[in-house]
Residue frames as a rotation matrix with the C-alpha (Angstrom) as fourth column:
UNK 1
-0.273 -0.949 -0.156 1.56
-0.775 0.121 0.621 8.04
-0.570 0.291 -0.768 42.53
UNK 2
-0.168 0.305 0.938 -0.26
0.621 0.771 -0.139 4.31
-0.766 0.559 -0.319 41.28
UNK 3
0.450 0.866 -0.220 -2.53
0.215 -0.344 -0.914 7.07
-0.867 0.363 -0.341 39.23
UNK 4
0.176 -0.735 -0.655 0.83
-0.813 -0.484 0.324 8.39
-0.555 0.476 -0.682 37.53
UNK 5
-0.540 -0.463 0.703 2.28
-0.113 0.868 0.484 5.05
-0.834 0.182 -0.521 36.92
UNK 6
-0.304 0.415 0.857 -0.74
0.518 0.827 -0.217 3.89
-0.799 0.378 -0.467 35.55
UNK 7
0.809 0.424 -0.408 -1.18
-0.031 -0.662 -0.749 6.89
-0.587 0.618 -0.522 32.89
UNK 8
-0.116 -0.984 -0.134 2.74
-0.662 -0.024 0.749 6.24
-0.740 0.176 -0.649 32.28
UNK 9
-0.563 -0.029 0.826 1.89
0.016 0.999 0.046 2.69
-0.826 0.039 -0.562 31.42
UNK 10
0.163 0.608 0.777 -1.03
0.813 0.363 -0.455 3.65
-0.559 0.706 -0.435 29.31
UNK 11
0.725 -0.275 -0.631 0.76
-0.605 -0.691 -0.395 6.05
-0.328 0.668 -0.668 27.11
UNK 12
-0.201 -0.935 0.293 3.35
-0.576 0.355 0.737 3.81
-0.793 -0.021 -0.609 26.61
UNK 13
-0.628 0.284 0.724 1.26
0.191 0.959 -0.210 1.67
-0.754 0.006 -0.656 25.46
UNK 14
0.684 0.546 -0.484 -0.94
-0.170 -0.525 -0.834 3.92
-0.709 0.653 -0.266 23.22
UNK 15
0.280 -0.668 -0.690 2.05
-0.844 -0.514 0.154 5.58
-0.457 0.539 -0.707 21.69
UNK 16
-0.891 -0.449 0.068 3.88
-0.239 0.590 0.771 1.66
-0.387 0.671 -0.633 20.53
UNK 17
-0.356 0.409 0.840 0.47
0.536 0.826 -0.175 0.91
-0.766 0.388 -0.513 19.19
UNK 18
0.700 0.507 -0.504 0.02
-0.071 -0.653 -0.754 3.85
-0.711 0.563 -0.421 17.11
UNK 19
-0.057 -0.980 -0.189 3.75
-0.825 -0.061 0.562 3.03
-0.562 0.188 -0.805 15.95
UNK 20
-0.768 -0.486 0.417 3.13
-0.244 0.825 0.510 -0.08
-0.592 0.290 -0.752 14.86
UNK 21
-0.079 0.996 -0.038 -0.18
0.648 0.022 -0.762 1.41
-0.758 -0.085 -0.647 12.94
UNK 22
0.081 -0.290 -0.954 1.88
-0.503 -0.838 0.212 3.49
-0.861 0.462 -0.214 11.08
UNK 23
0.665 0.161 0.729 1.30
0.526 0.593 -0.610 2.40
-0.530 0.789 0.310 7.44
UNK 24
0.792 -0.564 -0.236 4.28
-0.609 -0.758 -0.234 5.09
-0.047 0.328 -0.943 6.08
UNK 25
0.230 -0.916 0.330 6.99
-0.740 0.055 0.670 3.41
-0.632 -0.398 -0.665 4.35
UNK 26
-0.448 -0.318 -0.835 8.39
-0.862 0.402 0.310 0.69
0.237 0.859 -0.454 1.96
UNK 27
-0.036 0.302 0.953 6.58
-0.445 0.849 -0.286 -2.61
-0.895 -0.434 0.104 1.93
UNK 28
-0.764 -0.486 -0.424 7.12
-0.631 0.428 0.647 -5.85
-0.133 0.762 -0.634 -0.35
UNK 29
0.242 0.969 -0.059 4.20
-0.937 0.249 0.246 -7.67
0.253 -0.004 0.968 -1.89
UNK 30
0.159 -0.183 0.970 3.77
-0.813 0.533 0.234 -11.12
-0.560 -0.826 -0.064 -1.16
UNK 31
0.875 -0.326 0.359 5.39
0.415 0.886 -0.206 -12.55
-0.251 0.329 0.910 -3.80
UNK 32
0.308 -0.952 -0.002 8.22
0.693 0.223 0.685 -10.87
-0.652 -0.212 0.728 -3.64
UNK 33
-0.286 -0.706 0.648 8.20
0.917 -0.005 0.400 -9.12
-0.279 0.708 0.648 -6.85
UNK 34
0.069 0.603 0.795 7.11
0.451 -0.730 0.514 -5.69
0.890 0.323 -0.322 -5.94
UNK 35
-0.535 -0.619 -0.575 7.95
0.844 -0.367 -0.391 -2.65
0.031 -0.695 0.719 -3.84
UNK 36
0.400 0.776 0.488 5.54
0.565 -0.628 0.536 0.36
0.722 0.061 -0.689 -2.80
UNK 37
-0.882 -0.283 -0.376 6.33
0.461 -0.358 -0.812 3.11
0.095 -0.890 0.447 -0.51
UNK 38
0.363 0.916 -0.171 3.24
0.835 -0.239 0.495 4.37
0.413 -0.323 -0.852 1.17
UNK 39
-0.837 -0.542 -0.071 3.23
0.533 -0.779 -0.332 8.04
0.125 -0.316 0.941 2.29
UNK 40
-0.242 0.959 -0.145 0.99
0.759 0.094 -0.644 10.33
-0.605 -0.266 -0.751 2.93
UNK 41
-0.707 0.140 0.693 -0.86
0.596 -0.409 0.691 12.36
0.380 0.902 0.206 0.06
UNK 42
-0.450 0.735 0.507 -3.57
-0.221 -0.642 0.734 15.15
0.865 0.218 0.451 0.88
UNK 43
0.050 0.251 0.967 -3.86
-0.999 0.027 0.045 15.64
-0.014 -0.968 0.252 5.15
UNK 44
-0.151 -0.213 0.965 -4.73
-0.869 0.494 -0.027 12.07
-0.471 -0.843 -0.260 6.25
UNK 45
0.822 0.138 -0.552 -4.79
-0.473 0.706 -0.528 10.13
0.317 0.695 0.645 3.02
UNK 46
0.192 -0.880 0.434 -2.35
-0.016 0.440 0.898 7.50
-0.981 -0.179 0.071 2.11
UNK 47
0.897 0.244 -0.369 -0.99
-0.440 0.410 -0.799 6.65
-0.044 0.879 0.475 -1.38
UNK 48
0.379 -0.840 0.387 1.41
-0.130 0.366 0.922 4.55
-0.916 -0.400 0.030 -2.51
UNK 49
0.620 -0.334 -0.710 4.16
-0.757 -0.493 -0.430 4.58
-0.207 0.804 -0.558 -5.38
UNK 50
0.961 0.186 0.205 6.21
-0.208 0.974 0.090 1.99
-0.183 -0.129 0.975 -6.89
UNK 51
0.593 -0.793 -0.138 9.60
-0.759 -0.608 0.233 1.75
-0.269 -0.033 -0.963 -6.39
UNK 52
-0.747 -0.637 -0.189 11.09
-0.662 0.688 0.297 -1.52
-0.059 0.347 -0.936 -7.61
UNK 53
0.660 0.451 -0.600 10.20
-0.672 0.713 -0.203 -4.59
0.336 0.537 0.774 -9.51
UNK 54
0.166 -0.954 0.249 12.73
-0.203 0.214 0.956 -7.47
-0.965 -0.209 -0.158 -9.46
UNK 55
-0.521 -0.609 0.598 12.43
0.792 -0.084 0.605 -7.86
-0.318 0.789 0.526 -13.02
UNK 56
-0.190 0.683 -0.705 11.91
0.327 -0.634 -0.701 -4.26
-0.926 -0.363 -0.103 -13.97
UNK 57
-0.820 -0.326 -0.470 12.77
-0.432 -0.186 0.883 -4.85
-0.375 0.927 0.012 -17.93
UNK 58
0.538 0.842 -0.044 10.67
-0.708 0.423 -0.565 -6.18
-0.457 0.335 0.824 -20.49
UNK 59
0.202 -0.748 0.632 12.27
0.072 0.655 0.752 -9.52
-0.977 -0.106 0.186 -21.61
UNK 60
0.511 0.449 0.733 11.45
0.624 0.392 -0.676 -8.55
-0.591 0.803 -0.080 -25.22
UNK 61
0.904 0.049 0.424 12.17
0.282 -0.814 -0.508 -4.96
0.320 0.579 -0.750 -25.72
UNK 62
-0.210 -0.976 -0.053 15.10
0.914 -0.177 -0.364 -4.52
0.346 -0.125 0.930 -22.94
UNK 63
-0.522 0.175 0.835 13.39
-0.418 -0.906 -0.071 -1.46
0.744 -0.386 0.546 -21.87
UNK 64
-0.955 0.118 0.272 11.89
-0.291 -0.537 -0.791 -0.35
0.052 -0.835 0.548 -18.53
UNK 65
-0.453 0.882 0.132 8.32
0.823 0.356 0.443 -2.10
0.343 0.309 -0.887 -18.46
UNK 66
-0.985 0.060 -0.161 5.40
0.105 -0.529 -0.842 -0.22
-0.135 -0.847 0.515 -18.30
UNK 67
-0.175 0.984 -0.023 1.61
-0.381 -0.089 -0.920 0.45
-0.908 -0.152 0.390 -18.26
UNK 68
-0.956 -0.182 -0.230 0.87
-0.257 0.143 0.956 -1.29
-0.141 0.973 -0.184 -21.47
UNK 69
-0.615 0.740 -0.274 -2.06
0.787 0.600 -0.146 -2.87
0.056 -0.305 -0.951 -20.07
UNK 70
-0.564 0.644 -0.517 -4.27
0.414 -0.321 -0.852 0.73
-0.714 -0.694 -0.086 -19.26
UNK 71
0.002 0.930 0.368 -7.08
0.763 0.236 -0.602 1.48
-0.646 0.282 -0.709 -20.54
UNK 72
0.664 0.063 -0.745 -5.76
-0.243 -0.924 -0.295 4.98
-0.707 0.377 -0.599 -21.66
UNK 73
0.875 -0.262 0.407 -3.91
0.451 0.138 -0.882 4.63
0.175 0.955 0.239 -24.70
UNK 74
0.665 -0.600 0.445 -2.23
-0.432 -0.795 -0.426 7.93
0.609 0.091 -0.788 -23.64
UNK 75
0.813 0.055 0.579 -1.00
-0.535 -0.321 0.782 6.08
0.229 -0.946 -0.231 -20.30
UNK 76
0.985 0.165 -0.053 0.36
-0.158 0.981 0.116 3.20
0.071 -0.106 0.992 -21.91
UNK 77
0.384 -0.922 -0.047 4.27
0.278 0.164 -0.947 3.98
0.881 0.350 0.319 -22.38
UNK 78
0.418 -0.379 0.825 4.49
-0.781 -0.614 0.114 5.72
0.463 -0.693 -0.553 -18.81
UNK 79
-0.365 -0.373 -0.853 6.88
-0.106 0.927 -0.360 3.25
0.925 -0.041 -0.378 -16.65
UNK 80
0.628 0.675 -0.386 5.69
0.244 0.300 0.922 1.72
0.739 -0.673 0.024 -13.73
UNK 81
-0.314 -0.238 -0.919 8.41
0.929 0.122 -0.349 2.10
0.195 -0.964 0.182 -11.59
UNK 82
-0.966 0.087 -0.243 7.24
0.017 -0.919 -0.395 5.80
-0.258 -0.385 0.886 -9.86
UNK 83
-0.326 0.942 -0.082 3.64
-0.207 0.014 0.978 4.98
0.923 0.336 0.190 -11.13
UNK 84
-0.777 -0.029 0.629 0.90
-0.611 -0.201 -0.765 5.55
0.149 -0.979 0.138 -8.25
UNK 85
-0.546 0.733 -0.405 -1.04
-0.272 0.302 0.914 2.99
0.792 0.609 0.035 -7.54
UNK 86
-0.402 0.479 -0.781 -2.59
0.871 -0.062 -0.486 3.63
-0.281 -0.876 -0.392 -4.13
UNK 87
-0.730 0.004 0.683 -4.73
0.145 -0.976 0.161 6.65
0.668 0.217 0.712 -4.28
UNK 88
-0.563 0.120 0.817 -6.40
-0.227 -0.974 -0.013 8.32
0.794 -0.193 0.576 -1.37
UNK 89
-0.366 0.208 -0.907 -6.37
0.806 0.558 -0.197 5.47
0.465 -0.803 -0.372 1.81
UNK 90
0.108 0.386 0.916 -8.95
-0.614 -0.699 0.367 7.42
0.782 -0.602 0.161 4.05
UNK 91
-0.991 -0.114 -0.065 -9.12
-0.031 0.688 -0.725 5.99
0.127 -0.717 -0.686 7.57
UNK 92
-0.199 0.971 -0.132 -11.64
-0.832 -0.096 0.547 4.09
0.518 0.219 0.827 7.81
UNK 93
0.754 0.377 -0.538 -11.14
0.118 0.728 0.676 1.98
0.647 -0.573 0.504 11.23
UNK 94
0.481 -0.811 0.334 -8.68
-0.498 0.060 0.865 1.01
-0.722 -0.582 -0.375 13.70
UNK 95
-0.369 -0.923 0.111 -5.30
-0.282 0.225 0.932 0.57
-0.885 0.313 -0.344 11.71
UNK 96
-0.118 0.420 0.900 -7.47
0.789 0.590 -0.172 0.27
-0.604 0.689 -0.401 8.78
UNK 97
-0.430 0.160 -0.889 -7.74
-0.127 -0.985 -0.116 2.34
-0.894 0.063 0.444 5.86
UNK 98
0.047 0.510 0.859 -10.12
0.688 0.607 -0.398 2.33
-0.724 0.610 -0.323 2.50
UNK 99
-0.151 -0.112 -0.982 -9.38
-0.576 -0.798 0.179 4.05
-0.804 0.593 0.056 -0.81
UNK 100
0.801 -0.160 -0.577 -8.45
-0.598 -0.166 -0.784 3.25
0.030 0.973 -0.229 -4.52
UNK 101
0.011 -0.684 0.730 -5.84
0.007 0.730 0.684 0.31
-1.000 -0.002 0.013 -5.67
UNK 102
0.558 0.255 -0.790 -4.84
-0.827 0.094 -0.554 0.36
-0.067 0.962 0.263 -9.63
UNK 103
0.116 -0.687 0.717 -3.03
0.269 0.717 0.643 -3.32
-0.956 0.119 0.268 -10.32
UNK 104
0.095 -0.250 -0.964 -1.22
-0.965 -0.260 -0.028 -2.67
-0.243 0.933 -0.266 -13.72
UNK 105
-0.831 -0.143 0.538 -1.36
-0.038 0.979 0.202 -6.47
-0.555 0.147 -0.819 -14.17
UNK 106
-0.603 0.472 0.644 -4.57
0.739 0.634 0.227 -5.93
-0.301 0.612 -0.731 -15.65
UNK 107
-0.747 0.043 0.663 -5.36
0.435 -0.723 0.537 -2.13
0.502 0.690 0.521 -16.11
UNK 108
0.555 0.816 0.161 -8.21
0.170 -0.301 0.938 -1.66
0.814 -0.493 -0.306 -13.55
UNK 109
-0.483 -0.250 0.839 -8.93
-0.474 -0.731 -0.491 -0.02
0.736 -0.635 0.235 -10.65
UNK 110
-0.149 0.599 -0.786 -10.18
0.622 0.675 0.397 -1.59
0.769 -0.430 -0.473 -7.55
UNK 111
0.775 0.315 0.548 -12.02
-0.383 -0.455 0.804 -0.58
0.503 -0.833 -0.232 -4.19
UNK 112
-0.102 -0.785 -0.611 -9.30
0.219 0.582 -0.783 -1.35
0.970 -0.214 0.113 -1.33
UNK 113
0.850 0.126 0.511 -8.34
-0.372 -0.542 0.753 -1.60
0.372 -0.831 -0.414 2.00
UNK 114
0.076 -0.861 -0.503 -5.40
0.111 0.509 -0.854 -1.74
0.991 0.009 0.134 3.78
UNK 115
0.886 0.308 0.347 -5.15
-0.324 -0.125 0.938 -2.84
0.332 -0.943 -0.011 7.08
UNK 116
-0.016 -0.979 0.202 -1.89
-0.643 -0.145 -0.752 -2.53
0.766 -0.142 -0.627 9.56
UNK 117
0.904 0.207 -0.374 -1.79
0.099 0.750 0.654 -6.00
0.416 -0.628 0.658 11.83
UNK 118
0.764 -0.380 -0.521 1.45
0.536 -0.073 0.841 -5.26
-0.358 -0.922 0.148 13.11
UNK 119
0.202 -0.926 -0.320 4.91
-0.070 -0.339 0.938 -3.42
-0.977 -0.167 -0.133 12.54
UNK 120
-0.893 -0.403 -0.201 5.89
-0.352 0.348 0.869 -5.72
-0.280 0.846 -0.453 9.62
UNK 121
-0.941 -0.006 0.337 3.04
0.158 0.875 0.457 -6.99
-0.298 0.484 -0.823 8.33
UNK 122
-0.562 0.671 -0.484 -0.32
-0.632 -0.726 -0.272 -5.05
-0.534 0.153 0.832 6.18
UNK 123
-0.053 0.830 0.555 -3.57
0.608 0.468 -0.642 -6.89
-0.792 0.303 -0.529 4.73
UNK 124
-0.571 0.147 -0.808 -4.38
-0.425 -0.895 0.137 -5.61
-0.702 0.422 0.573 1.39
UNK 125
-0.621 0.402 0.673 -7.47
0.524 0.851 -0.026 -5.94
-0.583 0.337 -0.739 -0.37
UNK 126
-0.858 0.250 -0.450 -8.51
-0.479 -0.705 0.522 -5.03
-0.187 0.663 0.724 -3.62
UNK 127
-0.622 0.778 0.091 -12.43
0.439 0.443 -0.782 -5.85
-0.649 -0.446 -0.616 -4.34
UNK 128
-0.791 0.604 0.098 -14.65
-0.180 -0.382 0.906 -5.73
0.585 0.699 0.411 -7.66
UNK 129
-0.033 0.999 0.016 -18.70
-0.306 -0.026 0.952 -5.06
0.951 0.026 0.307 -6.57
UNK 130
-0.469 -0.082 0.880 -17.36
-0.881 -0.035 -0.473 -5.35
0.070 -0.996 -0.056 -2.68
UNK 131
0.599 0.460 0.655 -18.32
-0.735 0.641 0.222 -8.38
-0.317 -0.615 0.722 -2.80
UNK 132
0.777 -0.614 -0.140 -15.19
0.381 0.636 -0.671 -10.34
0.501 0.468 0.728 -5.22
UNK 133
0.679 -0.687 0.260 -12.02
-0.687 -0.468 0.556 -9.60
-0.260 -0.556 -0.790 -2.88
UNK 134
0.453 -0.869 -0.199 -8.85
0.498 0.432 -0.752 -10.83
0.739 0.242 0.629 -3.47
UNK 135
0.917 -0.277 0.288 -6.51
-0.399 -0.600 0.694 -10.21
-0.020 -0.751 -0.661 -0.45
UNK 136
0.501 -0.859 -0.106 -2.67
0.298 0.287 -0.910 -9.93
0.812 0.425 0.400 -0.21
UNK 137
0.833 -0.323 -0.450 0.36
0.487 0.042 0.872 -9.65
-0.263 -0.946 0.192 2.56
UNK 138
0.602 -0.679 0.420 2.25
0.232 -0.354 -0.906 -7.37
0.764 0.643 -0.056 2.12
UNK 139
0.521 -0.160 -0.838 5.42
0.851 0.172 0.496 -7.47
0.065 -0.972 0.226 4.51
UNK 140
0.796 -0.444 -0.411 7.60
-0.325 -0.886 0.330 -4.01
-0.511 -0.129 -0.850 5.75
UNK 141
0.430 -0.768 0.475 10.94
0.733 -0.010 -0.680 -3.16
0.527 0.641 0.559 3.42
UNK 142
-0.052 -0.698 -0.714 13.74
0.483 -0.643 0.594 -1.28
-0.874 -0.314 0.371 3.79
């Protein structure tokens, strides 16, 4: 019976830490001015997509901002909100995963990783030559 208990206990216990490992879902950057929903793309990838700005206009034009900044020419008029810019989080630890990050703030792509510290609350870090990181909080959304 202790043996039971104690297999009870540790499933319990697995199961809320895989829950709260779960990187699936809406998360706000850490300034506030930027929504992603993370999902999963190809088996056990991740990507994420952008779903809201708070200012999603351009103060100039009145239109819908968007990719002006990439490098493709072709890419530049596409808007950002629905634009992916996670692409293909492999796991690559506990609660940790390592793919592709595009910031449209400046047109590039970075190495990343995004790592799930609890429920509400994901590490994300984009990195030129793995050795310049820049690292952001990014907290759960509805």
């Amino acid at each position: 019976m202790r043996a039971l208990n104690t297999a009870a206990i540790a499933f319990c216990f697995l199961t809320s830490a895989a829950l709260a490992a779960n990187p699936e879902g809406n998360w706000l950057s850490e300034d506030g001015g930027t929504k992603v929903r993370i999902s999963t793309c190809g088996g056990n990838k991740l990507c994420a997509t952008l779903v809201w700005l708070d200012h999603p206009t351009d103060p100039a034009t009145g239109r819908p901002k968007t990719d002006r900044l990439n490098p493709d020419p072709a890419k530049r008029s596409r808007p950002l909100i629905g634009l992916q810019v996670v692409n293909a989080l492999a796991p690559s630890g506990p609660n940790t995963w390592s793919g592709r990050i595009y910031n449209a703030d400046d047109g590039r792509t970075y190495k990343a990783h995004l790592k799930v510290e609890s429920d509400g609350v994901a590490k994300v870090q984009g990195c030129v030559l793995a050795v310049l990181c820049k690292t952001h909080t990014w907290t759960r959304a509805n």
